[in-house]
C-alpha positions as CSV (number, residue, x, y, z in Angstrom):
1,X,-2.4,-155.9,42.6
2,X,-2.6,-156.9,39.0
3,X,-2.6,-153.9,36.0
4,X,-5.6,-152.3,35.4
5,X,-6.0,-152.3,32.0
6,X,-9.6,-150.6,31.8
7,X,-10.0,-146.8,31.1
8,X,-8.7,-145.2,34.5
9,X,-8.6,-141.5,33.4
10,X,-11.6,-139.1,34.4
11,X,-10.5,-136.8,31.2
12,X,-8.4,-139.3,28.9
13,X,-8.1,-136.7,26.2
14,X,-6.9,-133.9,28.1
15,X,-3.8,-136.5,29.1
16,X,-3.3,-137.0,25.7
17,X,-3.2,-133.3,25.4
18,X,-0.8,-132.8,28.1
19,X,1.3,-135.2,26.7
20,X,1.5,-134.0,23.7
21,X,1.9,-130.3,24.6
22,X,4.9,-132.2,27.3
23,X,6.6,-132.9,23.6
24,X,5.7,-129.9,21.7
25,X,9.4,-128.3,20.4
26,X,11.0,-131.1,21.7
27,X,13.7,-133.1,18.5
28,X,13.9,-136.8,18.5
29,X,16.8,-136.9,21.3
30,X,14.7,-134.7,23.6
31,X,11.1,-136.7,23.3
32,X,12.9,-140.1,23.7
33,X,14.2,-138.6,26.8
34,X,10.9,-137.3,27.8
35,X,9.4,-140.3,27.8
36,X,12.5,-142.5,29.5
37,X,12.1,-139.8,32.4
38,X,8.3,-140.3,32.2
39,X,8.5,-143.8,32.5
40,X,10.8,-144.3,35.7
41,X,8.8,-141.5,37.2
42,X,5.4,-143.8,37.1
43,X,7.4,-146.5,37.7
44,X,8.6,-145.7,40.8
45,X,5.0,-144.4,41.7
46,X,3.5,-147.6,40.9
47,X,6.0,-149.7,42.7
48,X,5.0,-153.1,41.7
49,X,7.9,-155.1,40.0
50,X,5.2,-157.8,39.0
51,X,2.5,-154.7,37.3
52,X,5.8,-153.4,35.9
53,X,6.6,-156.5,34.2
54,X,3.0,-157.3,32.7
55,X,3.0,-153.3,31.7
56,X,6.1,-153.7,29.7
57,X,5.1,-157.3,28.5
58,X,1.9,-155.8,26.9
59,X,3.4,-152.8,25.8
60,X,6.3,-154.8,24.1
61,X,3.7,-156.8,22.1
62,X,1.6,-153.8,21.1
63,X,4.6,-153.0,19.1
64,X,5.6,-156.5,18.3
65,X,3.0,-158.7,18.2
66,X,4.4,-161.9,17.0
67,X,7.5,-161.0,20.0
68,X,7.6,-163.7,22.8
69,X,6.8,-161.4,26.3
């Protein structure tokens, strides 16, 4: 199954929302954590080492776009 990149969310903003509520009070330490704990979590859900990879691949170059994936 490949990653679905297109908008997958009925209510995309009240994620966002969530998410950033999730953080609220939270230091550095604490959100970094958050979101480590976050990201094994829908790993594991998702499964897929190969949509894994791509998802970090394109995440890695939303940062860095000139970095090889």
């Amino acid at each position: 199954m490949p990653l679905n990149i297109d908008t997958n969310l009925p209510a995309p903003d009240a994620f966002y929302e969530a998410l950033i509520d999730t953080h609220r009070d939270l230091d550095d330490a604490q959100s970094a954590e958050l979101n480590a704990a976050l990201i094994l979590l829908l790993a594991n859900h998702i499964g897929d080492m190969e949509v894994l990879r791509d998802a970090l691949a394109r995440a890695r170059r939303s940062v860095l776009p000139d970095a090889a994936a």
